[in-house]
Every structure is written in C-alpha cells, then in structure tokens.
DRENDREN-844063 format. One record per atom (N, C-alpha, C, CB): x negated, y negated, z negated. Coordinates in pm, whole numbers, plus 32768, in hexadecimal, padded with zeros to 4 digits. Atoms other than C-alpha are relative to their C-alpha. Glycine has a CB too. Layout:
residues N
XYZ;...
//
This chain:
residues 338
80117FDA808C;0CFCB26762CE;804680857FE6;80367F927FA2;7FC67F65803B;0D2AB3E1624E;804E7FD47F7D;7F7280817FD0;7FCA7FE780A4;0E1DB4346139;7FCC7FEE7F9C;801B80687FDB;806C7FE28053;0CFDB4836069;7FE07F747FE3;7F8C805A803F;805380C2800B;0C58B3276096;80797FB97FCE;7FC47F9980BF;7F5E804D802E;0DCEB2936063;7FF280277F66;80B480548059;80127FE98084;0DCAB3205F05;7F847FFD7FAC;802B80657FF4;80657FF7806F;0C82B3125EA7;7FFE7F617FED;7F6180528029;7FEB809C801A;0C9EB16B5EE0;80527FF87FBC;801D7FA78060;7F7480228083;0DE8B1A05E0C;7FCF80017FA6;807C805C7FDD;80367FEC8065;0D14B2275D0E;7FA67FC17FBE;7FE6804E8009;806F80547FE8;0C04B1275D3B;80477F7F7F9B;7FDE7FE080B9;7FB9806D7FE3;0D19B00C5D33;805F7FF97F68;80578014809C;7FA67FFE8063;0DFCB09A5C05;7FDB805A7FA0;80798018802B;80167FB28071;0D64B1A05B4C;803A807B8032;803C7FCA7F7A;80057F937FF7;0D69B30D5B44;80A580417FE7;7F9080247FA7;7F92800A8014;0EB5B2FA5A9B;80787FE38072;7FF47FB17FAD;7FA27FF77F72;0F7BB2AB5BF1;800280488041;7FFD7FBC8054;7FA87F857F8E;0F6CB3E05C9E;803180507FAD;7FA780678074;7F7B7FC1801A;105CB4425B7C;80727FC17FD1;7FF280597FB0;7F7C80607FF9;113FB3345B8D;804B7FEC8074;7FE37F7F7FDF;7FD880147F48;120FB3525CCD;801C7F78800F;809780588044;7FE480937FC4;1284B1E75C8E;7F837F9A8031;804F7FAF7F8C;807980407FE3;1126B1595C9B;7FC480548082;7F9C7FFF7F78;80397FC87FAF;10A4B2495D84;807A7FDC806B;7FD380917FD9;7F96803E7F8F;11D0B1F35E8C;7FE87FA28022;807B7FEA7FE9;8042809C7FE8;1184B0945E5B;7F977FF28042;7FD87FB97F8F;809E80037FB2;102CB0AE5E8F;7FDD800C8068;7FB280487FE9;800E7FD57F7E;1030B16C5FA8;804C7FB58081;802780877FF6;7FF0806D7F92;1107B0936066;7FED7F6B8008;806E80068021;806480787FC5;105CAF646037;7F9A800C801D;7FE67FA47FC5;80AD80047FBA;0F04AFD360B5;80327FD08056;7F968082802B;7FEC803B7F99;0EC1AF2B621B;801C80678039;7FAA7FB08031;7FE77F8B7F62;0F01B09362D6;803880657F86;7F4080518084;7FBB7FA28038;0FF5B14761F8;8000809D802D;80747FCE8006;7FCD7F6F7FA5;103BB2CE620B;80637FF7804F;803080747FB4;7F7A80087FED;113FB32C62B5;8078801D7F83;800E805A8069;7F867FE28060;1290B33361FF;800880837FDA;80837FE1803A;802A7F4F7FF8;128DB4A2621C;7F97804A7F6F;7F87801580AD;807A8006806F;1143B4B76177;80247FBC7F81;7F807FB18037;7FEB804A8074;11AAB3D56062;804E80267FA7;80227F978014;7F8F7FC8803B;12E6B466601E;7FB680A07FA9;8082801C808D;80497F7E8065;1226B5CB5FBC;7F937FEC7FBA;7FCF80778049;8061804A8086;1117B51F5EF7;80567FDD7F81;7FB57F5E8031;7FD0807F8054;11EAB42B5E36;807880C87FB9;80717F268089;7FC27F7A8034;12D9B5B85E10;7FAF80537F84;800780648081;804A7FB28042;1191B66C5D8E;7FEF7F9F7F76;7F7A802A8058;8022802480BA;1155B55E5C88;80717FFA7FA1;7FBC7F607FE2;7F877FE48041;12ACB54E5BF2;7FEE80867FCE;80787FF38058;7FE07F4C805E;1298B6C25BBA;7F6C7FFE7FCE;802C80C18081;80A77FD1804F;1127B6B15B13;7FA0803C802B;7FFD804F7F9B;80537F837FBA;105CB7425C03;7F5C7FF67FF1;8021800280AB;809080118023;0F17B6935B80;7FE0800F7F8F;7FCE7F95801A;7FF87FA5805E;0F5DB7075A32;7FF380777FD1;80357FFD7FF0;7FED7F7B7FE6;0FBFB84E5A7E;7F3C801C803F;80A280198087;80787FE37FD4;0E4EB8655B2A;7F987FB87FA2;7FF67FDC808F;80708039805E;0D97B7B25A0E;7FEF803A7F90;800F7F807FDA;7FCC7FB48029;0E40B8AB5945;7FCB80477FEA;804280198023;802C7F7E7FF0;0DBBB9E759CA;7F517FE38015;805880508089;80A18027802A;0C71B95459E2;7FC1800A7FA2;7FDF7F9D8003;803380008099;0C39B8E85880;7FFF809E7FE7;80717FA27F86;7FF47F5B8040;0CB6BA86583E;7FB080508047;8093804B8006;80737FA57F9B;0B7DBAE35925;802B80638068;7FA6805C7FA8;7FF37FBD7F98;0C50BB305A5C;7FA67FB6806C;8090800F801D;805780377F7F;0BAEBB005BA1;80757F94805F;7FC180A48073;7FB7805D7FAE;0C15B9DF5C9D;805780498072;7F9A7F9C803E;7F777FC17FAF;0CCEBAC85D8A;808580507F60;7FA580B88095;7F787FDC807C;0DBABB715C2F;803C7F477FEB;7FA4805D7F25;7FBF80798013;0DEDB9EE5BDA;80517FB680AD;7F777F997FB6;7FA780247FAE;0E56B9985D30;8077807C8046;7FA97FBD8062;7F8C7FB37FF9;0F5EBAC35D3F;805C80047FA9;7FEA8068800C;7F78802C808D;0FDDBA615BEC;80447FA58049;7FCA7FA77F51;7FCD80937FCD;1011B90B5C77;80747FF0806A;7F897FB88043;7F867FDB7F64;10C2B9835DC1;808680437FCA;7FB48090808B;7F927FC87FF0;11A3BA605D11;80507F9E7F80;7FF480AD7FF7;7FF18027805D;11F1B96D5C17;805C7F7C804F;7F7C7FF87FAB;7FF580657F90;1241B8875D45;80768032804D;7F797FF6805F;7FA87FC37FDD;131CB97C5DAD;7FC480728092;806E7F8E8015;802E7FA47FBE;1230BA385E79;80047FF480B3;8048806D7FC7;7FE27FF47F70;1270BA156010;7FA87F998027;80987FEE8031;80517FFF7FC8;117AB9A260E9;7FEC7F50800F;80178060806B;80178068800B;11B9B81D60BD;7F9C7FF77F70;807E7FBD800E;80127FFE806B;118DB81B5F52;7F5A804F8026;808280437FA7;80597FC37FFB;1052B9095F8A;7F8D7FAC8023;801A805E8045;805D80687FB7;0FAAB8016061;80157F987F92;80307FCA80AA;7FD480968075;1046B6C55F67;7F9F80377F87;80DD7FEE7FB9;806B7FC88063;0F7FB78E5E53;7F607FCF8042;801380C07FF7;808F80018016;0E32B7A55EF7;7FE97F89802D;7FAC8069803F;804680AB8004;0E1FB6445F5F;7FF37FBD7F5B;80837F818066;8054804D8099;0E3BB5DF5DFD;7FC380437FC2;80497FC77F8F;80827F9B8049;0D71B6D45D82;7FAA7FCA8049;7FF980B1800B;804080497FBA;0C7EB6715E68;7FD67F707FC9;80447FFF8069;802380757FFC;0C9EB50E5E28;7FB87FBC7F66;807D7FC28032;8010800580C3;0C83B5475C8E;7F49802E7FF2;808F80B37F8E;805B7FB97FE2;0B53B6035CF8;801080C07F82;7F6F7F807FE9;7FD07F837FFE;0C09B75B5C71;7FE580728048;805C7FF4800D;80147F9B7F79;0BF0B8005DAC;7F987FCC802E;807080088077;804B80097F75;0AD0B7FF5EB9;80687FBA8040;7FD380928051;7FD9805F7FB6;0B0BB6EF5FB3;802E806E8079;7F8C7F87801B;7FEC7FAA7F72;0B3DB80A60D7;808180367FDC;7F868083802B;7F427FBF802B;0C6BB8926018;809E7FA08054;801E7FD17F14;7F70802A7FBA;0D09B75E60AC;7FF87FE28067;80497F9E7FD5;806E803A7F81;0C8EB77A6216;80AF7FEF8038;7F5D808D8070;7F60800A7FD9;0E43B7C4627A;80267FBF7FE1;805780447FED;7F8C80658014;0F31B6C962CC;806E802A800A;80067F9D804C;7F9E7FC28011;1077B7076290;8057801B8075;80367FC97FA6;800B7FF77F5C;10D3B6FA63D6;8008806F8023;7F8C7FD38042;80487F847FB7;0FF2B81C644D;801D80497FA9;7F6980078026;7FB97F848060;1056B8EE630B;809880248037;80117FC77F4D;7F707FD57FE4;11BBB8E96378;80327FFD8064;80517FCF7FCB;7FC380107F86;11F8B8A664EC;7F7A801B806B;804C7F638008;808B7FD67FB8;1088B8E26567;7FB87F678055;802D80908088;800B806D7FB5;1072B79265DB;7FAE7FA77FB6;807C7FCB8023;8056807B8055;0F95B6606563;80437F778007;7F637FE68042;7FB1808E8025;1047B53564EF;7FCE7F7C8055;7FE57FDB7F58;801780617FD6;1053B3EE6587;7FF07FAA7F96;804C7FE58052;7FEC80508077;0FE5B2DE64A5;80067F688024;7F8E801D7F9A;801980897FAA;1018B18F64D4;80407F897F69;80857FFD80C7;7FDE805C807E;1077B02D63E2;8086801A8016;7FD27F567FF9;7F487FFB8016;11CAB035633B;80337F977FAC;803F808F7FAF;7FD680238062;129AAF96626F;7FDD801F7F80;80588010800D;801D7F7D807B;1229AFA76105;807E7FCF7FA7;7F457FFB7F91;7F737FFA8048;1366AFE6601B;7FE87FFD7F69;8057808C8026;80047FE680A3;139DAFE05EA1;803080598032;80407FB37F80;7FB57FA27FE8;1428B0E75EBD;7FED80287FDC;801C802C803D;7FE17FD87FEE;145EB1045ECC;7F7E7FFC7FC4;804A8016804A;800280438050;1357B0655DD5;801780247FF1;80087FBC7FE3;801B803F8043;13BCB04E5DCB;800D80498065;7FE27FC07F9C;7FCF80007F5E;138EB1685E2B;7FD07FF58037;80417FCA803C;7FE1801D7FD9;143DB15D5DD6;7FFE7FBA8012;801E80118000;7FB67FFA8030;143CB1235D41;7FE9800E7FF4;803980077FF2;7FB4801A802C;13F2B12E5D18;7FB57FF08059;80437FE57FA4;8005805F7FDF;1484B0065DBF;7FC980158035;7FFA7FB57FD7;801E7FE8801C;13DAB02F5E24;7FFA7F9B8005;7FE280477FFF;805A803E7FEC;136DAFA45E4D;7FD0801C801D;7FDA7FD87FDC;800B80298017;1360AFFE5DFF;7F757FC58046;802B80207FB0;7FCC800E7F6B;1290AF535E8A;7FD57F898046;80977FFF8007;802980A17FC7;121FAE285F6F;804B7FDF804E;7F827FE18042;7F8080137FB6;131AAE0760AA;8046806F7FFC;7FF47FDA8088;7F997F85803D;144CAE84604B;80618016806E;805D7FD67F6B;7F9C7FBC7FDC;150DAF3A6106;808480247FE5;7FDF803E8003;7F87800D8077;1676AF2060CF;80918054806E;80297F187FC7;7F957F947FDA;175AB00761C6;7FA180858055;80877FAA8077;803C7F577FD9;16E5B17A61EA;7F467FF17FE7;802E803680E0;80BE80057FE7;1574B1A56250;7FF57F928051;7FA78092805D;803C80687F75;157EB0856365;80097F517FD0;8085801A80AA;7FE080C07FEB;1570AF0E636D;807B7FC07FFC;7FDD7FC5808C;7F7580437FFE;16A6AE816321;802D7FB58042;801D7FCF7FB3;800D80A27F9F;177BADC06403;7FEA7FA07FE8;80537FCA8037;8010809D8032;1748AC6D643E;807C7FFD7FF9;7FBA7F83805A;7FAC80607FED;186AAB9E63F4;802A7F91806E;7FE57FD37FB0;8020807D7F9D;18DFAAFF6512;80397F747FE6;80338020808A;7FEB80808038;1967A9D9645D;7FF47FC77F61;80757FEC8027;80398055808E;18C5A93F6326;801F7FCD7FA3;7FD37FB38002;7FAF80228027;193CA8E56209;7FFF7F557FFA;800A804D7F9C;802280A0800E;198CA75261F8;800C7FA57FAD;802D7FC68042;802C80748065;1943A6ED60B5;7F9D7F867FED;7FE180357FAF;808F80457FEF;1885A5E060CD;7F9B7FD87FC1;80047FB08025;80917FBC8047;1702A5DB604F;80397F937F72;7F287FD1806A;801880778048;16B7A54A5F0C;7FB47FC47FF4;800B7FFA7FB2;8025807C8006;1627A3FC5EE9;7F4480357FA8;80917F907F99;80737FBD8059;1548A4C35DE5;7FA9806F8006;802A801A7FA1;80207F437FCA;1450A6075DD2;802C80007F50;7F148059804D;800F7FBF8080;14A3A60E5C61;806480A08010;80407F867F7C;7FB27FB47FD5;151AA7505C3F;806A80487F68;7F9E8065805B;7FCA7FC880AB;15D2A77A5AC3;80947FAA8008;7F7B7FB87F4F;7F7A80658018;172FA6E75A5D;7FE280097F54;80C2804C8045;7FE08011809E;1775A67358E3;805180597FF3;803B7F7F7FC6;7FCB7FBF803D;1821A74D5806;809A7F93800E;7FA880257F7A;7F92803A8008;1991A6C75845;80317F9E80BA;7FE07F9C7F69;7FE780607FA8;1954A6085993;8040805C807B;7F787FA68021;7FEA7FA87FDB;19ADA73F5A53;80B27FE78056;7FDE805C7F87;7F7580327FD7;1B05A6C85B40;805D80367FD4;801E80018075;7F887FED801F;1C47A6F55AE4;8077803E805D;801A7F927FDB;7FB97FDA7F8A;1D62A7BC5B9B;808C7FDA7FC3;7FE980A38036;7F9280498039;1EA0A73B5BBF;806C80527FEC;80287F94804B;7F7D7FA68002;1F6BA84B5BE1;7FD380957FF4;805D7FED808F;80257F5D8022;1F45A9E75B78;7FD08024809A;809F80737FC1;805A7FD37F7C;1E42AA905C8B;808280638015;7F3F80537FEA;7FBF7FB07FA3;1F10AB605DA8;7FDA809C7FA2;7FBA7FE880B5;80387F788014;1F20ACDF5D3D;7F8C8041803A;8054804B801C;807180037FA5;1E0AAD985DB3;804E805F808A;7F62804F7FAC;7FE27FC57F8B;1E80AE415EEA;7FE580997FDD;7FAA7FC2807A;7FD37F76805A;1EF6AFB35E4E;7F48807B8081;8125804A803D;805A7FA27F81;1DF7B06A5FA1;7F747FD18010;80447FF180A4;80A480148043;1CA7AFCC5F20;7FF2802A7F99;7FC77F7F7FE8;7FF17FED808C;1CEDAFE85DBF;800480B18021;809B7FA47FAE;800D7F848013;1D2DB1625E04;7FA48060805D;807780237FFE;808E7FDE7FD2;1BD9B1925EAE;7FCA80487F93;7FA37F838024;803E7FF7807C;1B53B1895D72;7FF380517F9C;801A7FBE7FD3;7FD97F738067;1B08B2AA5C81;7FDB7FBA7F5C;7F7B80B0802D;8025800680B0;1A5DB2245B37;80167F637FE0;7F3F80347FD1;7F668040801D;1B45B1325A90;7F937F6C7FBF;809180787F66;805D8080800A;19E6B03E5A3F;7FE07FC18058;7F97800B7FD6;8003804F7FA1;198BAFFA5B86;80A57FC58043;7FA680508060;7F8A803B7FDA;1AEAAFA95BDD;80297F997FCA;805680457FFC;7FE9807F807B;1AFCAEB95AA8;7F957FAF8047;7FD880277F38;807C80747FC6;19C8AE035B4B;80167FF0806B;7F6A801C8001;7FF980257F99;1A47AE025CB0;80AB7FB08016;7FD4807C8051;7F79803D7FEE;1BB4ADA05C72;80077F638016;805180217F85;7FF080987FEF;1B85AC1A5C5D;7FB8802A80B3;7F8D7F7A7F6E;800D801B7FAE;1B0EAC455DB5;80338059805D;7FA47FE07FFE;7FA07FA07FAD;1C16AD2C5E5F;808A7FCD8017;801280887FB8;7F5D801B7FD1;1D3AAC4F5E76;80357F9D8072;80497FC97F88;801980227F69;1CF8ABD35FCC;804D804B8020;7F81800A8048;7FAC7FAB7FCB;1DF5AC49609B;7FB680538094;80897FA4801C;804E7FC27F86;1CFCACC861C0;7FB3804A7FB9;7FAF7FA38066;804F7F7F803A;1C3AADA660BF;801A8082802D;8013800E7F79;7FDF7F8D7FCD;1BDFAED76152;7F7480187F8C;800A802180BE;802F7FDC807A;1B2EAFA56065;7FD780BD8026;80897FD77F7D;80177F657FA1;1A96B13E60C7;7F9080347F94;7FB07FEF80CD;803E7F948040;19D8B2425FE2;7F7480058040;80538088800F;80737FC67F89;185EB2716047;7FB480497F75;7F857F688078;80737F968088;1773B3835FB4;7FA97FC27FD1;7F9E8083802B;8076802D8037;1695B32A5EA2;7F9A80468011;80077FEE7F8B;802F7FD48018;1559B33A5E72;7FCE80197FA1;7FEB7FFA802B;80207FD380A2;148EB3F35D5F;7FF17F9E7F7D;7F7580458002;7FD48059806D;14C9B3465BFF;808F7FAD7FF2;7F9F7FA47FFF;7F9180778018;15EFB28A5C91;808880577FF6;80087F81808F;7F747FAB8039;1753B3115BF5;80527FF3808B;80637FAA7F60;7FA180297F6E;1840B2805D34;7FDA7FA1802F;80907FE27FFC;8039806D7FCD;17F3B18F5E2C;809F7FEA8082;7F3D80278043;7F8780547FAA;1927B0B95ED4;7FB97F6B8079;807B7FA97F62;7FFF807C8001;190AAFD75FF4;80467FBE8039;7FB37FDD8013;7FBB806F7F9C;19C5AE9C6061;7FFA7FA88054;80287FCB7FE5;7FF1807F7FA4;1A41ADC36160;803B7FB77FA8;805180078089;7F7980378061;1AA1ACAE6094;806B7F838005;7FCA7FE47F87;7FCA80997F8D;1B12ABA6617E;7F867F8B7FE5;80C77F9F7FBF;804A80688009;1A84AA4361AD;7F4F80328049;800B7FD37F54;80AC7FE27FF0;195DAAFC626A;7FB080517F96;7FB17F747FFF;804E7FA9807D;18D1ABC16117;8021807A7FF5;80147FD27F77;80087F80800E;1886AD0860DE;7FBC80217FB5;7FEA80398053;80447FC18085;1823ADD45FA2;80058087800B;80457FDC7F76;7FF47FB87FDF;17DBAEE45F44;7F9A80267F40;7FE6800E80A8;7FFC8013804D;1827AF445DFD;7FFB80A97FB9;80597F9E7FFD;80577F748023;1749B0765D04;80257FED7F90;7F5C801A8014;802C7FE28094;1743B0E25BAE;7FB180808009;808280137F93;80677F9B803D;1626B18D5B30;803F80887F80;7F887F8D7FAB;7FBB7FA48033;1636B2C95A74;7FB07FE57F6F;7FFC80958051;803C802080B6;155AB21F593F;7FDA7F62804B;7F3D80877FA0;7FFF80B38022;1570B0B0591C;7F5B7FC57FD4;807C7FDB7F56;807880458001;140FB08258AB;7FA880178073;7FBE801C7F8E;803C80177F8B;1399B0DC59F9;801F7F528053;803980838056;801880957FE1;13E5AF705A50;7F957F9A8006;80397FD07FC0;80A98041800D;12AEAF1659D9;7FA07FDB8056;7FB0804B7FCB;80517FFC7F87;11FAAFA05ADD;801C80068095;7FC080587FF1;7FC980027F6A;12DAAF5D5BF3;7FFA7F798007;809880408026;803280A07FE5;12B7ADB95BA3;7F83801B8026;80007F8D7F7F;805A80397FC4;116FADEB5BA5;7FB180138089;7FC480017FB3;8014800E7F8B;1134AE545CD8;80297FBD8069;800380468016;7FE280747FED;120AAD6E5D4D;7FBE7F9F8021;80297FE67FBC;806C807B8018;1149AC635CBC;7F828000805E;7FC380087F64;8078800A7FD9;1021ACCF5D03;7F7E80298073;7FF280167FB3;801E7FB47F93;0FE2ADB35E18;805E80048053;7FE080727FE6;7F9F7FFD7FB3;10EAAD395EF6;7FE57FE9809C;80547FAA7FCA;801480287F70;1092AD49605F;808F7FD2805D;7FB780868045;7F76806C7FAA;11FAACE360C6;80407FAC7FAE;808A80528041;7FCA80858006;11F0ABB8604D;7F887F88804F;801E7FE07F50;8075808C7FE6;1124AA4F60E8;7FF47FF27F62;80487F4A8063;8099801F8091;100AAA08600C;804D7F7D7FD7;7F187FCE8046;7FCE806F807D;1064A8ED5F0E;80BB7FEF8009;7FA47F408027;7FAF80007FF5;11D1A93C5F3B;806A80327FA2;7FF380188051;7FBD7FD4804F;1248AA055E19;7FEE7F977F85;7FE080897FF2;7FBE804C809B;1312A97E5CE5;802180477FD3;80677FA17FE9;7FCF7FC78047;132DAA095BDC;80637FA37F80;7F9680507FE2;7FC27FE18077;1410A9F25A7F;805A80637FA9;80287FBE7FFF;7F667FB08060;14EDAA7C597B;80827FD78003;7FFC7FFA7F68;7F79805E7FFA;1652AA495997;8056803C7FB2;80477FEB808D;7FD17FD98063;177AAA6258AC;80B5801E8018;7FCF7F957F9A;7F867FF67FE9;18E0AA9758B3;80517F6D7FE0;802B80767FB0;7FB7808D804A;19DBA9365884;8075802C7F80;80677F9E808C;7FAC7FC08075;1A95A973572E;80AA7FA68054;7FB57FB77F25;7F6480108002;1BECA981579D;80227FD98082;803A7F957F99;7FEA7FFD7F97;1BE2A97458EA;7FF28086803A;7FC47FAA802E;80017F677FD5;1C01AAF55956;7F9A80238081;80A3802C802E;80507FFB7F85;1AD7AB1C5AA1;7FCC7FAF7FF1;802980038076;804C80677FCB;1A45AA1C5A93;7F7A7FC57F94;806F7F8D8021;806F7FDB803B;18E6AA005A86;7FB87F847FF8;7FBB806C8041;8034807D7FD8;1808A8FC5A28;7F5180007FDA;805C7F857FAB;80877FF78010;1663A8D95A30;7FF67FBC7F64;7FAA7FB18081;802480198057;15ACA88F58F2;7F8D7FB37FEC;800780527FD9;80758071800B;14D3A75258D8;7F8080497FFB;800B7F9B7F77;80857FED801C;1342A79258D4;7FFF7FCD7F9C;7FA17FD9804E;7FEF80558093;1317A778574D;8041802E7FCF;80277F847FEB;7F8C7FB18037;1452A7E056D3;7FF280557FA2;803880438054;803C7F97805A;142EA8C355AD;809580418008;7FB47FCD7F57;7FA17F84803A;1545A9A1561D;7FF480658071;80AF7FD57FE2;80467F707F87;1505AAF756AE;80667FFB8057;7FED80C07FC3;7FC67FDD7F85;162AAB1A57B4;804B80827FEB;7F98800B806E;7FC37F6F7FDD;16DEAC3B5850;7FA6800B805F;80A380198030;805E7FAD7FA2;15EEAC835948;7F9E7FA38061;806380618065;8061805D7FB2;14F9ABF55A48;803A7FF5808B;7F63803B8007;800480107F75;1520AB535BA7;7F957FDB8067;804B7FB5800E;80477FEA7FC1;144CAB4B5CCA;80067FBB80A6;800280787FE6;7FE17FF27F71;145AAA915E05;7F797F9D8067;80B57FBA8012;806280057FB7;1384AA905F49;801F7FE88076;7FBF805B7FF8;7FC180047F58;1369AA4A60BE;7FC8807D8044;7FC67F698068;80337F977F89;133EAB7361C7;7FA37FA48043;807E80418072;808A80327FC6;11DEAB2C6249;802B7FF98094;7F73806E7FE2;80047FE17F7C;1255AB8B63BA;80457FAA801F;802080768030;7FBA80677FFE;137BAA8F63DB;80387F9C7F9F;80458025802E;7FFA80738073;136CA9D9629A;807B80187FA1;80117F638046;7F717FFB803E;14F2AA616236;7FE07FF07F76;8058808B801B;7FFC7FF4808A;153CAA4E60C7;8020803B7FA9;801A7FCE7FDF;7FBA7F53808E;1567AB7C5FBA;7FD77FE87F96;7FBF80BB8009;7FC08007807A;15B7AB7E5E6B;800580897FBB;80867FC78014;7FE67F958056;158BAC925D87;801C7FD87F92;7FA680557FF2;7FF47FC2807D;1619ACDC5C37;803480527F9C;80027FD67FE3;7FEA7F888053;1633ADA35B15;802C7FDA7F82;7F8A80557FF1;7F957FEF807E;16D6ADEE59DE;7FB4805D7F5F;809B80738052;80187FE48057;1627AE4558AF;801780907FBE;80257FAE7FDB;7FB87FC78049;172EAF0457E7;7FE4807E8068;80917FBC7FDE;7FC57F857FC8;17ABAFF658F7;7FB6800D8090;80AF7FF5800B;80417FAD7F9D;169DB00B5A0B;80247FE08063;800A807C7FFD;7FC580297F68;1746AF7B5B30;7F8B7FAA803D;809E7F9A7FFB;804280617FB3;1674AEED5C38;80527FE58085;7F6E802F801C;7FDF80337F6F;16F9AE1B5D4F;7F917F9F804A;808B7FAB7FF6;806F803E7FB8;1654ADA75E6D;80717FC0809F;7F6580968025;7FAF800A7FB2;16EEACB35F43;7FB17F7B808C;808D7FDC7F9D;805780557F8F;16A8ABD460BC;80897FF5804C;7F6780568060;7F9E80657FBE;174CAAE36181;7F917FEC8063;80427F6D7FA4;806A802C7FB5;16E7AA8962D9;80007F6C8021;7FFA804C8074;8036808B8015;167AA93F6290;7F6E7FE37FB7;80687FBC7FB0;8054804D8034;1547A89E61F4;7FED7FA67F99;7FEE7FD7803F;8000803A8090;15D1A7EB60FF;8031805E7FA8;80537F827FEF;80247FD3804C;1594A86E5FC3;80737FE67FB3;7F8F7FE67FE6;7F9E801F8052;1685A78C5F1E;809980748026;80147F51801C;7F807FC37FCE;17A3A8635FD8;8032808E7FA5;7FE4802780A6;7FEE7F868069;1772A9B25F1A;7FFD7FBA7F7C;7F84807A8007;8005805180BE;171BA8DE5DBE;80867FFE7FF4;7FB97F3E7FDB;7F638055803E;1879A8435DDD;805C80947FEF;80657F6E8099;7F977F888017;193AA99E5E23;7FEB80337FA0;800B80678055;7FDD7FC68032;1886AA485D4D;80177FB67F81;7FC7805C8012;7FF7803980A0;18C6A9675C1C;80AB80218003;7FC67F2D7FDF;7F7C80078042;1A41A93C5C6E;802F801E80A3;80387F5D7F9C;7FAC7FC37F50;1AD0AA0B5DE8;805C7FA0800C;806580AE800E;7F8A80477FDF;1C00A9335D93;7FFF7F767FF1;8063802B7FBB;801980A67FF6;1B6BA7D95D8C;80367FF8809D;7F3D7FBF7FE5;
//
C-alpha cells in the first residue's frame, strides 16, 4: 500500500477532515493492516498540525494554481524537503494536487533511498498519536518508538470472580495508612504540574523508574514508567483537552490493537475524600465523571492495557501489564495502593 492509498482510505474511513487533525490522522494511520512507516507518519501527522491542507485550499479558492498552493503549504510546513513531500501527499490525497505530485517517498527525497515498509505497531500516539495517544491510536505503544518490555514477572493480584467492570460510588478500598512519598527522581521527570497530579497516586512504588520521551504532535509532554508489579505507563497530556474526543474514539472504534469483543469501556469518577483514587461509574448513572476509561487485550499475546483520560486537563494515560488478566490493571488503576 502507497502513502497515497494510506490516506486516501483515511479519508474514505473518517472524512476529509483527518488529514488536518494529526491526532486522528496518527491514529488512523497506524491502525490500517500495513501502516506507513513511522517516519512517514511522523511528517504527515507534522504537515497537518501546521495547516498544510488549508494553507492549499486557501490559495486555491484565491485562483492560485496547484503548484503556488503546494509551495505555500511547504513553506508553511517549514519548507525542507520532508515537509515538501508531507504536503503533496495530502494534497494529493484531498485531490488539491495531481496524484503524480506525490510520486516521492520520503525516503528518496532525503537519503535517495526507498523505504522499507512493513506492519507495525499502531500507537495513539501517540493517538494517540498521539495523541494523539495516540493513540493515539489502536496498539499503544508505551516506551519510545518500540514495543515495550515484557515484564518478566506479573503482577499477582488475583483475577476477579467478575467481568463487571465499575465500582459504587464509596466502595472504592480504604488505605490504612498515608501513601509512601513519591520517590523525589520520578516526580522530577515531570514538567507540567497536571500530568504529575494524575501520575502521582501511581509513583510511590519504590522501584519506579520514570524517563522523559519526545512527544508527539498535539501532545504537550509525554512521561514514561516502570511502575513495579510488572506495569508500565506511559503518561501524556494533550495540548487541548477536547482532542480527547477523538482519541477515545479511535480507540473504540478503530482499534486494531485490541482482540475483537475485548474492549470495555466507561466513565469514571474520582472517590470524594479519598485523594487518587478512582472509581468506574455504573451503566445508567446520571453522573458525567472526570473522564473516560478504556481497557483491552493485545491481539498478539492477549496482555492487558488500560487507557485513561482526564477531562479537565487533557492527560491521557495508557497503561499494560504482562498478564491477561484484565482484572489486574482495573484494580491498580482504581487504587495502586490496594
């Protein structure tokens, strides 16, 4: 599958509107069955953030020709020879440009070489991504660009009895004693003082290791952890909170890393007076929440991940244990210190 064809099924699949949303267009693109490369994705998902199908819809409407609209676009992109190519594929794919405009892969524009393409991981992201998330995003990716380790020992909560997946307002466990500090050398990973408020209940593991990784476009900072017990997150805030929207639903709905009939969804809420601790929100319920949760099995070995997000301030976490039970992430993430 060409670039071209990759985006024009995006366009098919989501509307015209996603090759100028990098979080949907990220998503998208890495859940098809034969993703771009990362590479490729990364200067797409760049060009739409900066408006580059705008900028060429632009000079159109003002009766420029399709080469002036794709030099606006490039320099608008910032001009250099990725961006140049990231333009005429979506031009191209908008039908802006002639289809021959996007015969170069980015690749051969910049190293002379022709890309290898092959299936990947698809990320929120990273989702989304990132990010969105991406997600953002269908399999998420949760240290750097690669596959995260496994865990070589699991966590051993043991399953529950139930698949329900909500707690009552109040039923939420009890701790008996003030949570451990967070360990001062995770905590000062961290730059923006929201995602740190949303990752602190789960940093006071004394094996938390914790490391800076570059975001991607839309996403403000992206942290991720080791957080003991086998789990690993890997924890975003967005740079606009109503992009959430469209980082669940791809999720939901276009998630190629997840097994088919495997995702759960709800809304979940905060416990009044219990500081972290989180609790799901009955089906029914007439109360909106703080944000939505999300959890699925990895299609390839079944593991179990857990995304969620935060309403107010845009945080998305996305988290996996190498285990299978489902119940294992539910329980942490409601209460780490159960």
């Amino acid at each position: 599958m060409t670039t071209l064809i990759a985006l024009e099924d995006v366009v098919d699949r989501h509307g015209r509107d996603a090759l100028s949303d990098p979080i949907v267009l990220t998503g998208a693109l890495r859940s098809l069955p034969d993703p771009p490369p990362d590479g490729e994705i990364n200067l797409l998902a760049a060009a739409a953030g900066a408006g580059a199908a705008q900028r060429m819809r632009s000079v159109l409407e003002d009766g420029g020709s399709p080469a002036a609209a794709h030099r606006a676009a490039t320099a608008a992109c910032g001009g250099d020879a990725g961006a140049k190519w990231a333009c005429a594929q979506l031009g191209a794919a908008l039908g802006y440009l002639p289809r021959d405009a996007s015969t170069d892969e980015p690749t051969a524009v910049l190293t002379g070489e022709k890309p290898k393409r092959a299936k990947g991981f698809a990320v929120i992201a990273g989702a989304v991504a990132a990010a969105v998330l991406v997600v953002t995003v269908a399999n998420l990716v949760l240290v750097g660009g690669d596959e995260p380790k496994r865990p070589a020992d699991p966590p051993t909560v043991p399953p529950s009895g139930s698949e329900t997946t909500t707690l009552p307002m109040g039923s939420a466990p009890q701790r008996e004693s003030a949570p451990a500090p967070v360990p001062e050398e995770a905590a000062a990973v961290f730059k923006d003082p929201k995602l740190l408020a949303a990752a602190k209940p789960y940093l006071d593991h004394p094996d938390v290791r914790c490391e800076a990784a570059k975001s991607i476009v839309s996403v403000r900072e992206t942290v991720n952890c080791e957080l003991g017990s086998g789990i690993i997150a890997s924890f975003r805030v967005l740079f606009f909170p109503g992009q959430l929207t469209t980082l669940r639903k791809v999720l939901q709905t276009d998630n190629d890393g997840a097994r088919p009939g495997s995702i759960r969804t709800l809304r979940w809420e905060y416990v009044p007076g219990q500081p972290g601790i989180r609790a799901g929100i009955p089906a029914g319920t007439p109360r909106t929440g703080d944000g939505t949760r999300i959890r699925f099995l990895e299609p390839e070995n079944g593991y179990a991940r857990l995304y969620f997000d935060e309403d107010a301030t845009g945080v998305a976490v996305y988290m996996q244990a190498g285990t299978d039970d489902q119940q294992v992430l539910r329980k942490f993430w409601a209460d780490p210190d159960a």
